[in-house]
MIDOSE-1310 file (N, C-alpha, C; in nm, 2 decimals, decimal comma, always signed):
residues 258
xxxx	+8,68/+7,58/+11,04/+8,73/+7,59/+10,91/+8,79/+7,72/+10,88; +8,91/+7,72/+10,89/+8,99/+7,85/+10,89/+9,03/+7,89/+10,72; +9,06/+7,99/+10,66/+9,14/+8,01/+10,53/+9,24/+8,10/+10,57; +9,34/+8,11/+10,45/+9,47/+8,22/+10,45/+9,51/+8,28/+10,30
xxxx	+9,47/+8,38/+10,32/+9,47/+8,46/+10,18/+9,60/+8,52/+10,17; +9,69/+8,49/+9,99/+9,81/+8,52/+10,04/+9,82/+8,67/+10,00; +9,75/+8,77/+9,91/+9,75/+8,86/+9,91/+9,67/+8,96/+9,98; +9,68/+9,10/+10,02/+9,65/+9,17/+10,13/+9,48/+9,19/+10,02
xxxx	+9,53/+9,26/+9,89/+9,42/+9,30/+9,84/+9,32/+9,21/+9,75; +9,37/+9,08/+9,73/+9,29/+8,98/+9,67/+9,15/+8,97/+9,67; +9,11/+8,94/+9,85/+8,98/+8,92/+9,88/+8,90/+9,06/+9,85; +8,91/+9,16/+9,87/+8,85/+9,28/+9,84/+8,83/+9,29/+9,67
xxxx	+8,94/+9,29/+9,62/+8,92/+9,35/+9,49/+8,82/+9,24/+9,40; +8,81/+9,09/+9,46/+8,77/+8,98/+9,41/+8,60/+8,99/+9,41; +8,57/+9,03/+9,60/+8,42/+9,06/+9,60/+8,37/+9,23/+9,54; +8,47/+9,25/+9,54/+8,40/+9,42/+9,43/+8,37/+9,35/+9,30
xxxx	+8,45/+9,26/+9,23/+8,45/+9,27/+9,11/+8,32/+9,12/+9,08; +8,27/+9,06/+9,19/+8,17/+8,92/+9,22/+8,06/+9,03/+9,19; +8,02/+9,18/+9,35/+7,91/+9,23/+9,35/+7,88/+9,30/+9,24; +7,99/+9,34/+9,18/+7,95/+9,43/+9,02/+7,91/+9,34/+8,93
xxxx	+7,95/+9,17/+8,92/+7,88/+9,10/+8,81/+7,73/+9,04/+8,88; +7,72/+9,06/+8,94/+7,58/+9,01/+9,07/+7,49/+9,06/+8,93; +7,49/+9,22/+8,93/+7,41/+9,28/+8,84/+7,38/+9,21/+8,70; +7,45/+9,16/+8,65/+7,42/+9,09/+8,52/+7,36/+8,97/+8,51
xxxx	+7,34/+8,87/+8,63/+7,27/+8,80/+8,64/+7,15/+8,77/+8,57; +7,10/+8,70/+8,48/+6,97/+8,70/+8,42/+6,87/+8,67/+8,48; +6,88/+8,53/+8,60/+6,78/+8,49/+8,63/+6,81/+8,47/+8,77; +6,73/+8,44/+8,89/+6,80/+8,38/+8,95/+6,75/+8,26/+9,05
xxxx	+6,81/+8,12/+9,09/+6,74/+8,03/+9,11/+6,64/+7,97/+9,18; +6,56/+7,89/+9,12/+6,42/+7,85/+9,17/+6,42/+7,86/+9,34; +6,50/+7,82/+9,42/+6,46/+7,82/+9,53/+6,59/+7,87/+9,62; +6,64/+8,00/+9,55/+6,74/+8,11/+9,63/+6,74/+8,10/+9,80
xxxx	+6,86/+8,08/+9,82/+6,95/+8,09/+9,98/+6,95/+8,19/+10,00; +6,89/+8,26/+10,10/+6,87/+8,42/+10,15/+7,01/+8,47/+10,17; +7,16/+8,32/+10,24/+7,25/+8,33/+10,29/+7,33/+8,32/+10,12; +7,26/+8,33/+10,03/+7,39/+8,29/+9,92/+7,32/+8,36/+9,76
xxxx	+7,29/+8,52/+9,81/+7,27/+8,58/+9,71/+7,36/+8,57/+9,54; +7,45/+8,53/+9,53/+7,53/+8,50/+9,41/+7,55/+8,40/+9,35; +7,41/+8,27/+9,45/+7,44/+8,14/+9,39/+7,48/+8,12/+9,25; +7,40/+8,18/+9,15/+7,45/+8,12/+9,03/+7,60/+8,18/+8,97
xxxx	+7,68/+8,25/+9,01/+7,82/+8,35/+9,02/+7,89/+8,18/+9,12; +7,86/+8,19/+9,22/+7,95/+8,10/+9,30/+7,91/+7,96/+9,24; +7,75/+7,88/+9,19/+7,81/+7,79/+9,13/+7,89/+7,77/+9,00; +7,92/+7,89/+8,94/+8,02/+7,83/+8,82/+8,14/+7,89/+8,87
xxxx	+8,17/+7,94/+8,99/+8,30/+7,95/+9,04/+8,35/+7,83/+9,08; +8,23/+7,76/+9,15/+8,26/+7,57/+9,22/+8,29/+7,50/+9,12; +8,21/+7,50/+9,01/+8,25/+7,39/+8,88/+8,37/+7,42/+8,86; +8,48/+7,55/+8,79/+8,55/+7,56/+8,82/+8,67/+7,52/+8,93
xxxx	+8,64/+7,52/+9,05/+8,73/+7,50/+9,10/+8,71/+7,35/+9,16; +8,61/+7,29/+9,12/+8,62/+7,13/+9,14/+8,71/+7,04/+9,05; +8,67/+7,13/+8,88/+8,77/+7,07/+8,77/+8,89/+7,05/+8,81; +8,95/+7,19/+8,87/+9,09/+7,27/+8,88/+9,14/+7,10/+9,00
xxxx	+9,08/+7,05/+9,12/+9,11/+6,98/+9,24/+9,12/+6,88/+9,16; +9,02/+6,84/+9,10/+8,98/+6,68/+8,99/+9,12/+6,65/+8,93; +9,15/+6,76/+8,81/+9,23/+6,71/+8,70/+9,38/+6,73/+8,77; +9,40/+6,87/+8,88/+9,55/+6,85/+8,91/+9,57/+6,82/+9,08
xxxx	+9,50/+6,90/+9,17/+9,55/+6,88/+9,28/+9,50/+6,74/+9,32; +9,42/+6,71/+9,32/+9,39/+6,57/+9,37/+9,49/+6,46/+9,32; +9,59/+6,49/+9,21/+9,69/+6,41/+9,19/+9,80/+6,39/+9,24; +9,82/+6,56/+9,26/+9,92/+6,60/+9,36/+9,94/+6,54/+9,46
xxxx	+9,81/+6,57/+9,54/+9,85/+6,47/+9,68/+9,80/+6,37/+9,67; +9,75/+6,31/+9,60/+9,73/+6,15/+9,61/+9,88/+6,07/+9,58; +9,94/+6,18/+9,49/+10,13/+6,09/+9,49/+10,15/+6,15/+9,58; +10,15/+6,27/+9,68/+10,20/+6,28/+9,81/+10,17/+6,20/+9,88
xxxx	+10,09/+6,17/+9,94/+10,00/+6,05/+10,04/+10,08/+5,93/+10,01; +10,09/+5,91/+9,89/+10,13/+5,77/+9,85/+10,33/+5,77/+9,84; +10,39/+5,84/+9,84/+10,56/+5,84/+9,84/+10,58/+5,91/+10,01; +10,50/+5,91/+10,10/+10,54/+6,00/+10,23/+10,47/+5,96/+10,33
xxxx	+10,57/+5,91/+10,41/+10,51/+5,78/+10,52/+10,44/+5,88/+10,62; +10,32/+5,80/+10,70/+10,23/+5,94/+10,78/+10,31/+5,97/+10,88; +10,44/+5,96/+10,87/+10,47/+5,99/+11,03/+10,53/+6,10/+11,02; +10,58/+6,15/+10,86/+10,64/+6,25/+10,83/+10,51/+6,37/+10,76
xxxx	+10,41/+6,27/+10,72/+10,31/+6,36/+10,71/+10,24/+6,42/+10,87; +10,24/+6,34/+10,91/+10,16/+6,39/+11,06/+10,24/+6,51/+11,10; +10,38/+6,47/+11,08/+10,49/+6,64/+11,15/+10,49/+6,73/+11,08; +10,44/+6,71/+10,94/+10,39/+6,84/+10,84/+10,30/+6,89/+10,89
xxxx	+10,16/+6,86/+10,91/+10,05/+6,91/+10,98/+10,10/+6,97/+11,09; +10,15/+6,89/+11,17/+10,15/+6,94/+11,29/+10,29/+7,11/+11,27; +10,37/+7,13/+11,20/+10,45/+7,23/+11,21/+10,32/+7,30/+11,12; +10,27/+7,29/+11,04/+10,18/+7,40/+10,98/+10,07/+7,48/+11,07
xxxx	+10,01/+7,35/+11,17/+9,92/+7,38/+11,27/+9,97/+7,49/+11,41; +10,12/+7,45/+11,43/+10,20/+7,52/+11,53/+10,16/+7,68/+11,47; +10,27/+7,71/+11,35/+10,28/+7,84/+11,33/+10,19/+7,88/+11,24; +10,07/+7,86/+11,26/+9,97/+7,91/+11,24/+9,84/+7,97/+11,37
xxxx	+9,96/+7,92/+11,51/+9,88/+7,93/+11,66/+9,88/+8,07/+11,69; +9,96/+8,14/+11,62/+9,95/+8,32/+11,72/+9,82/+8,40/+11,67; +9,76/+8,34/+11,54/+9,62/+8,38/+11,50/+9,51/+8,36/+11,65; +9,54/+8,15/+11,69/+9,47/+8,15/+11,77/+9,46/+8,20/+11,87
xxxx	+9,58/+8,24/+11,93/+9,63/+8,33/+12,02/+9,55/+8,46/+12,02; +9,60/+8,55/+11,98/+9,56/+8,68/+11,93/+9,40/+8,71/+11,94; +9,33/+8,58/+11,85/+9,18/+8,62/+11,86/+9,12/+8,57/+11,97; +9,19/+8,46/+12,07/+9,11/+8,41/+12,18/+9,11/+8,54/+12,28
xxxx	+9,27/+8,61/+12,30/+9,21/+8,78/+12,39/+9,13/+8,81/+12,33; +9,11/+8,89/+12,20/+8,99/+8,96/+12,14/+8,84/+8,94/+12,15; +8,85/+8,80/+12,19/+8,72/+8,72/+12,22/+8,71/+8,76/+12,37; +8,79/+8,79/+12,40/+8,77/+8,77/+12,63/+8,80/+8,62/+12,67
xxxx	+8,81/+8,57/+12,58/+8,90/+8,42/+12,67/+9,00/+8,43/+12,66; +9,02/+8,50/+12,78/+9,15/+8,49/+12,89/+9,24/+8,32/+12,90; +9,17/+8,24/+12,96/+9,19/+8,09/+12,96/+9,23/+8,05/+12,86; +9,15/+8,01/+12,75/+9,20/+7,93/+12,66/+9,36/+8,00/+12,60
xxxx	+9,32/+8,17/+12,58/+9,44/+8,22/+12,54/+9,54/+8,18/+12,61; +9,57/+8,17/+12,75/+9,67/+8,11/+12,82/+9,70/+7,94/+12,75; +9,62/+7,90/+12,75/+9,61/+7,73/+12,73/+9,70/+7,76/+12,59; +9,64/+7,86/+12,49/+9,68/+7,84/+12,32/+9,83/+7,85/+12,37
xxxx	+9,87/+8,00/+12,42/+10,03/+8,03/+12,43/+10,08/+7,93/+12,49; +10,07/+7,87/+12,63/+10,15/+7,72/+12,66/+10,15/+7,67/+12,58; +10,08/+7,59/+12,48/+10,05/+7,50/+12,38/+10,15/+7,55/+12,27; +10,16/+7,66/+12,19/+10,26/+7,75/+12,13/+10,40/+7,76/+12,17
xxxx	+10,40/+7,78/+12,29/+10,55/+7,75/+12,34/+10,59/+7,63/+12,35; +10,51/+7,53/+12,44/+10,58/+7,38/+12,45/+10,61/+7,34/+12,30; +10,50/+7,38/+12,20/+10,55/+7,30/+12,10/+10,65/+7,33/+11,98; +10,67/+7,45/+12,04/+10,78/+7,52/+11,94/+10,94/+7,51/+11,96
xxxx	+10,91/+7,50/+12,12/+11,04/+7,42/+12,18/+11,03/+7,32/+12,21; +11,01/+7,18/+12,31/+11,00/+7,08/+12,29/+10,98/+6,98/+12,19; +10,85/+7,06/+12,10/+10,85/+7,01/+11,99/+10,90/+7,04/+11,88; +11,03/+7,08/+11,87/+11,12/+7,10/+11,78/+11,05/+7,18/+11,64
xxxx	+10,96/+7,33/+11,69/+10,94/+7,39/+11,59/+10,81/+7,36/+11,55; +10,74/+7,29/+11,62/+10,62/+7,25/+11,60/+10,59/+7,08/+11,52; +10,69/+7,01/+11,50/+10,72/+6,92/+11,44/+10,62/+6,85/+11,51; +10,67/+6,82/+11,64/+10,62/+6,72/+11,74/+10,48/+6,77/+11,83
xxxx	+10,40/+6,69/+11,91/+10,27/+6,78/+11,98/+10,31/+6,72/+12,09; +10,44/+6,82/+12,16/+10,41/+6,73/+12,33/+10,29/+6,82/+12,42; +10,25/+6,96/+12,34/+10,14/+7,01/+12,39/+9,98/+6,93/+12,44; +9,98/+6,84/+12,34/+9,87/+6,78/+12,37/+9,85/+6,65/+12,46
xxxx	+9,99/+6,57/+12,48/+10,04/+6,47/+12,60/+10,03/+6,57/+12,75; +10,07/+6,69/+12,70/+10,04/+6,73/+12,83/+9,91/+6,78/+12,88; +9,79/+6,78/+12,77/+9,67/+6,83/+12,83/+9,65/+6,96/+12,79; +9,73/+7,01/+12,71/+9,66/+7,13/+12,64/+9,59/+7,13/+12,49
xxxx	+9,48/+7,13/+12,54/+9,40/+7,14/+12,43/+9,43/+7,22/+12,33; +9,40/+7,14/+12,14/+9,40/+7,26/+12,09/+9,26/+7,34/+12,03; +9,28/+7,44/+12,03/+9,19/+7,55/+11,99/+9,18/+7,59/+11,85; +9,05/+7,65/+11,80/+9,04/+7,68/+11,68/+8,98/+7,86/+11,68
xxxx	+9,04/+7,93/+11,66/+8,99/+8,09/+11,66/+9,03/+8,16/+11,58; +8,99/+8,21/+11,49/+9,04/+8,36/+11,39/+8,93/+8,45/+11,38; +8,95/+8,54/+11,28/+8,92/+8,72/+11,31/+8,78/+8,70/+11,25; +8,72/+8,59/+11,19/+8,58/+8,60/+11,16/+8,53/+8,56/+11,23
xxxx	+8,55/+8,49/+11,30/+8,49/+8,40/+11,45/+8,47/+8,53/+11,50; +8,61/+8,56/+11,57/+8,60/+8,73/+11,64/+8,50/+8,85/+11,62; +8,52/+8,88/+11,53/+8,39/+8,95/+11,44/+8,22/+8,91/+11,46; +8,24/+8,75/+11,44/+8,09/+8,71/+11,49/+8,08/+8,72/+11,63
xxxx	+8,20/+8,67/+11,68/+8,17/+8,66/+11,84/+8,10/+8,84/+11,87; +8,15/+8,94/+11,86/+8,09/+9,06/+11,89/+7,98/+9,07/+11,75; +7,89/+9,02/+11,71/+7,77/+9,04/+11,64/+7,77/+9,11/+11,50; +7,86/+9,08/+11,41/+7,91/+9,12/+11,29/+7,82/+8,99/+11,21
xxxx	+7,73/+9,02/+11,16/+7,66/+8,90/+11,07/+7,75/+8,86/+10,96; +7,76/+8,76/+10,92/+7,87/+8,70/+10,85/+7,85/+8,74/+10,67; +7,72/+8,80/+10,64/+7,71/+8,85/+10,48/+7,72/+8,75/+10,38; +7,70/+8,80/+10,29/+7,66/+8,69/+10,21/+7,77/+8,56/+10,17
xxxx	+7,77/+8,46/+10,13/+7,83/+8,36/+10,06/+7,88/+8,37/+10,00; +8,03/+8,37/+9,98/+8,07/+8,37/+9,82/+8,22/+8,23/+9,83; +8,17/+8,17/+9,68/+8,28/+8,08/+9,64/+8,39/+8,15/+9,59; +8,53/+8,12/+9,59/+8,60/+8,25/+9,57/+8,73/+8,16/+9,47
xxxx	+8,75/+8,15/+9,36/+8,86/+8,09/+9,28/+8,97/+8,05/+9,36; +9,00/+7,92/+9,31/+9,12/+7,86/+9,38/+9,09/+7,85/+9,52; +9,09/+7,93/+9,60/+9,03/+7,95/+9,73/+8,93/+7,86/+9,86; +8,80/+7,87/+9,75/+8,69/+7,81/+9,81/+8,58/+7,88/+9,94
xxxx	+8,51/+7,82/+10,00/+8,43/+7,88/+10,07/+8,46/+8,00/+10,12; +8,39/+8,11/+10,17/+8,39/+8,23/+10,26/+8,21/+8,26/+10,28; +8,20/+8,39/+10,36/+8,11/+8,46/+10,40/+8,22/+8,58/+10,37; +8,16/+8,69/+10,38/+8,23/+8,83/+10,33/+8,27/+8,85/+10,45
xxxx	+8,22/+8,81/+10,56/+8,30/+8,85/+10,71/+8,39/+8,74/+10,71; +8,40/+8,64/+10,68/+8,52/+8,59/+10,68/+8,66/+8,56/+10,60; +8,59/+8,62/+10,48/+8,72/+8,65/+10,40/+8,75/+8,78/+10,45; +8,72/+8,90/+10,48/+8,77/+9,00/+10,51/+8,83/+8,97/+10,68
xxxx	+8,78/+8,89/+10,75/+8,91/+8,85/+10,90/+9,03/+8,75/+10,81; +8,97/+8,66/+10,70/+9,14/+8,60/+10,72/+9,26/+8,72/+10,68; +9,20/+8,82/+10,61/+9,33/+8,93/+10,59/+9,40/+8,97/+10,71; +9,30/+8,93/+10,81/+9,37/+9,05/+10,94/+9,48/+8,93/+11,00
xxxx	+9,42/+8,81/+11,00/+9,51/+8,66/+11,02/+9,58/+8,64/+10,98; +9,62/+8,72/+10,84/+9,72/+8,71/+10,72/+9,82/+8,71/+10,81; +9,86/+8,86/+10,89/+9,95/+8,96/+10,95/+10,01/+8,91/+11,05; +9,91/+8,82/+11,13/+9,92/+8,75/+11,26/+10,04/+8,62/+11,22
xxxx	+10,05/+8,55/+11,10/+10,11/+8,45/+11,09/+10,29/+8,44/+11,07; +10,38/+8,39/+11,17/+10,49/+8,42/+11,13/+10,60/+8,43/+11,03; +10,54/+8,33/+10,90/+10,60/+8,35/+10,78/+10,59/+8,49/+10,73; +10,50/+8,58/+10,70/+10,46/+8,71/+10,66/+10,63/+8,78/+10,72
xxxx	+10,70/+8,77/+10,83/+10,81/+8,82/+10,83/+10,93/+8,78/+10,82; +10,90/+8,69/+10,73/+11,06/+8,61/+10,67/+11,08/+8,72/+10,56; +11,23/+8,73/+10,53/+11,29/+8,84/+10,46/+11,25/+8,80/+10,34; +11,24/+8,66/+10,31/+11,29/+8,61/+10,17/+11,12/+8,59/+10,13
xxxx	+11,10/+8,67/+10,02/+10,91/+8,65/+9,94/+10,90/+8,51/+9,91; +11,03/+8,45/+9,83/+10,97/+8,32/+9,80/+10,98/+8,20/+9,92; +11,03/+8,25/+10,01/+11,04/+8,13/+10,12/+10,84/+8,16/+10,16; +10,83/+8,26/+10,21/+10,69/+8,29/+10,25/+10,57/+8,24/+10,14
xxxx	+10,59/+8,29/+10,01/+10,49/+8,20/+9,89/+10,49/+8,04/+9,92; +10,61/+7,98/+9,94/+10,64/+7,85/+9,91/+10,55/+7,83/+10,08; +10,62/+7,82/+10,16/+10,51/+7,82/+10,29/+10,35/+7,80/+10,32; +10,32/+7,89/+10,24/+10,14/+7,96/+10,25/+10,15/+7,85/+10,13
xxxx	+10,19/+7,81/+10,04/+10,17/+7,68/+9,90/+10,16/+7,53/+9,96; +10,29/+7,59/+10,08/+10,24/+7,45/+10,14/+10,14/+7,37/+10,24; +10,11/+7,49/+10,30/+10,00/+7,53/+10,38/+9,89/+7,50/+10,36; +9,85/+7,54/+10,18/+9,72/+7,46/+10,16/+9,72/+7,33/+10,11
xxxx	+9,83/+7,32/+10,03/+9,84/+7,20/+10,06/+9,82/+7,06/+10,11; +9,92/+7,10/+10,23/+9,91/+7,01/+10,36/+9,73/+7,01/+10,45; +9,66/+7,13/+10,38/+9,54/+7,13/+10,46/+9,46/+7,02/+10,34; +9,47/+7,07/+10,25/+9,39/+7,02/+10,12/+9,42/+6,86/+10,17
xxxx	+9,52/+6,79/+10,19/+9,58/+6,67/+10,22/+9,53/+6,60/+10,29; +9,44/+6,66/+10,38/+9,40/+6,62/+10,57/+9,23/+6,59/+10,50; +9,19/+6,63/+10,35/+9,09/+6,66/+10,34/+8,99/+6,50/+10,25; +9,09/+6,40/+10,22/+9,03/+6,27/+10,17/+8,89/+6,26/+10,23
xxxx	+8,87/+6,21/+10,31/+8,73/+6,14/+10,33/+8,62/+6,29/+10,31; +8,64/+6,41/+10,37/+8,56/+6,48/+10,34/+8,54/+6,48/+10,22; +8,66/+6,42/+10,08/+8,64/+6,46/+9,95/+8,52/+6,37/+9,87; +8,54/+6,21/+9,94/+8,45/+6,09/+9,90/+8,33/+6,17/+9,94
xxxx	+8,29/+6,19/+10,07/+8,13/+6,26/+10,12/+8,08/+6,36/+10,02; +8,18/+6,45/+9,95/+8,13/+6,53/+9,91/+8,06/+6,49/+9,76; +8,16/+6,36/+9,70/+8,15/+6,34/+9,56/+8,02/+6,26/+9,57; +7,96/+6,21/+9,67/+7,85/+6,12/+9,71/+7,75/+6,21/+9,75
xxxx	+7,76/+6,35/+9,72/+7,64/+6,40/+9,75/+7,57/+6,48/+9,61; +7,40/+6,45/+9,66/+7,35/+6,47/+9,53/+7,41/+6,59/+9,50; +7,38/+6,74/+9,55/+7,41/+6,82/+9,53/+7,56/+6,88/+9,58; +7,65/+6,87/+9,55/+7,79/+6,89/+9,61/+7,79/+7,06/+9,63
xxxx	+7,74/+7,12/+9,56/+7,76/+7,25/+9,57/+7,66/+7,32/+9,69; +7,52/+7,28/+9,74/+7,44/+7,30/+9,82/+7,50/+7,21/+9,94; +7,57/+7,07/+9,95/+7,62/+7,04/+10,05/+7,74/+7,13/+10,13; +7,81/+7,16/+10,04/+7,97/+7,25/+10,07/+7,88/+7,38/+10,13
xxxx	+7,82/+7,43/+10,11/+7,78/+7,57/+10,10/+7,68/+7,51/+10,27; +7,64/+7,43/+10,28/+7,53/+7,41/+10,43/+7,64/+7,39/+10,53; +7,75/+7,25/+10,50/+7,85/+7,22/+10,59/+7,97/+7,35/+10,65; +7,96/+7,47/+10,54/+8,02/+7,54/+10,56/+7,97/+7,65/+10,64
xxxx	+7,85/+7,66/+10,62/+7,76/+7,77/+10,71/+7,75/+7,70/+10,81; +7,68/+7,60/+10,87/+7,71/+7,53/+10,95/+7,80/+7,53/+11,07; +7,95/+7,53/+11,00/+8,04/+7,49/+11,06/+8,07/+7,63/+11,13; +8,09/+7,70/+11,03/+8,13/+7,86/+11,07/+8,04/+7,94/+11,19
xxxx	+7,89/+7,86/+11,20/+7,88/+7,88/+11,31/+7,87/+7,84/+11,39; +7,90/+7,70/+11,37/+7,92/+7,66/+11,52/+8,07/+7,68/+11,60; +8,14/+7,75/+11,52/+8,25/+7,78/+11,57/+8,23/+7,94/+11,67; +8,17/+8,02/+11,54/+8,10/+8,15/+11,64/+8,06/+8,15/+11,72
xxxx	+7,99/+8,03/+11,80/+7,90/+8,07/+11,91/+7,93/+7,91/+12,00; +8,07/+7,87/+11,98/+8,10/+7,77/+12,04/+8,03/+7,71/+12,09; +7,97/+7,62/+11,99/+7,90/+7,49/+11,97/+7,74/+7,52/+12,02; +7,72/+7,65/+12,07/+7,51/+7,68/+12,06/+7,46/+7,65/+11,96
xxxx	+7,35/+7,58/+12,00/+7,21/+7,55/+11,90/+7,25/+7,67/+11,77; +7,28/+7,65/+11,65/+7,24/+7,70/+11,51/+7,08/+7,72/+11,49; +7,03/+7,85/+11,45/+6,90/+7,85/+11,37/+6,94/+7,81/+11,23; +7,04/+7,80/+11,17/+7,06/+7,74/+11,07/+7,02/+7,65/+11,04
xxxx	+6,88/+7,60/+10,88/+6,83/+7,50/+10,87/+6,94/+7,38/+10,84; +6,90/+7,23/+10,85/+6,96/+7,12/+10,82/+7,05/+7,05/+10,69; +7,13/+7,05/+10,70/+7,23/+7,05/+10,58/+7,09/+6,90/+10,53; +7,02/+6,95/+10,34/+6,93/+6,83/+10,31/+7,00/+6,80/+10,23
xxxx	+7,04/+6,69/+10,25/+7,15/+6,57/+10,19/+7,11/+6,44/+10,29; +7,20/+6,34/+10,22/+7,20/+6,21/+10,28/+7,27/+6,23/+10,42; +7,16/+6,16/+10,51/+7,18/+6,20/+10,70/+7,33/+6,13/+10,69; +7,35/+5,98/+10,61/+7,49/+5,89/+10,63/+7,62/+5,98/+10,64
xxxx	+7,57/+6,08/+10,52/+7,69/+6,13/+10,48/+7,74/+6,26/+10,60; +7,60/+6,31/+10,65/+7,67/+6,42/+10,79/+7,73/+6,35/+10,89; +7,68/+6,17/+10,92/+7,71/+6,13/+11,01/+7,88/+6,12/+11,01; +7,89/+6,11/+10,89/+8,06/+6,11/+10,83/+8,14/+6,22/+10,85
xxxx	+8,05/+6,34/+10,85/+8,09/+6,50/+10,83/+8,11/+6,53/+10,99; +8,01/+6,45/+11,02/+8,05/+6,50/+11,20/+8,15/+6,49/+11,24; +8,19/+6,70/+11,32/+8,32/+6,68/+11,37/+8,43/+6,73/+11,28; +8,41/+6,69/+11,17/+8,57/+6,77/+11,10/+8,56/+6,88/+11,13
xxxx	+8,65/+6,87/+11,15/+8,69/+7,03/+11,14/+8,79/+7,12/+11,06; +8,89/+7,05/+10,98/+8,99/+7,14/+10,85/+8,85/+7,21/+10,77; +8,95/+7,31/+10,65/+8,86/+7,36/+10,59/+8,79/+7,33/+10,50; +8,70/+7,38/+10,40/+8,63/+7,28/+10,28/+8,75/+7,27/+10,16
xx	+8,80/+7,15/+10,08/+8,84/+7,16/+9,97/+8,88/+7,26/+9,91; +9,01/+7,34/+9,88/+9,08/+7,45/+9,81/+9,14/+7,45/+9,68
């Protein structure tokens, strides 16, 4: 579950201004997340940003989905997925995998030539796996505990160690050196987008769970670590929700709803 923050200072100035309202808190809930000190800050950040998906973006792309045949959507993903690979790149050395880094760069090149820019995946006809790595993974991978939870406007899920690596990911991504600002805004706009897009069935699971805000917040810790420690046993207790709905959950891997 990767994110991309479009400003350098956003994430920072966002959790200074979360931990300074932390304090004003009156009460705080009956049976507190050790991992989600600001629950009651982050669930009226969720309410918020469920309304925001409900009343506009979920319209958005449901007329997207519906006027854009998948074969043109699949080459949208797939060029967003391309030039978004030098992140993978970058943090698989950082990590010491040598290998897969080689695997990501082939995978990066065939599909940027071959596949006309990333449009097409002859990367993966040929056997190169693709990979999932950025700078919070990195960070965990050398023993950086991931800190508290926070829901973050428009945005959505983080850990403080992982909103502070997507900044470093920010830099990694090729758009960031296009001359033109609004070609780059429009890009990263469409970016989430196109991710937000990939996200239907996780959306039904989520609306079907009692608690949507304790499901997002387990699936997400969850996930984040099992990416950290490439797929090891989690001490992370059991996402408590309906088992049907994890069996659903199993395996995605895009991000949570933005």
């Amino acid at each position: 579950m990767t994110h991309r923050v479009p400003a350098i200072f956003a994430f920072p100035a966002l959790f200074l201004v979360i931990s300074g309202l932390a304090g004003c808190v009156a009460s705080a809930p009956k049976n507190p997340d050790p991992r989600d000190p600001l629950e009651r800050i982050n669930r009226s950040t969720f309410a918020f940003n469920q309304t925001l998906d409900k009343s506009i973006i979920r319209p958005v792309i449901r007329g997207y989905r519906r006027v854009t045949p998948q074969v043109v959507r699949t080459g949208v993903s797939n060029f967003f997925a391309n030039a978004e690979y030098p992140v993978v790149i970058v943090n698989s050395i950082l990590q010491g995998k040598f290998g897969p880094a080689a695997n990501d760069t082939g995978r990066f090149l065939l599909n940027t030539t071959l596949g006309i820019g990333g449009l097409l995946d002859p990367a993966s006809d040929a056997g190169l796996d693709r990979n999932n790595e950025d700078f919070g993974q990195t960070m965990g991978h050398w023993g950086m505990p991931a800190g508290p939870y926070l829901m973050v406007p428009f945005l959505g899920p983080y850990t403080a160690r992982d909103g502070f690596g997507s900044l470093a990911d920010n830099f990694l991504e090729p758009r960031q050196y296009l001359a033109d600002i609004d070609a780059r805004r429009l890009l990263w706009l469409g970016g989430q987008l196109n991710r937000r897009a990939s996200l239907t069935e996780a959306e039904a699971i989520l609306d079907r769970s009692g608690d949507p805000y304790a499901f997002m917040r387990s699936a997400y810790l969850q996930r984040r670590q099992y990416l950290v420690t490439d797929g090891a046993v989690s001490d992370e207790p059991p996402i408590d929700d309906d088992p049907e709905l994890m069996e659903e959950l199993d395996g995605d891997s895009p991000a949570p709803p933005q």
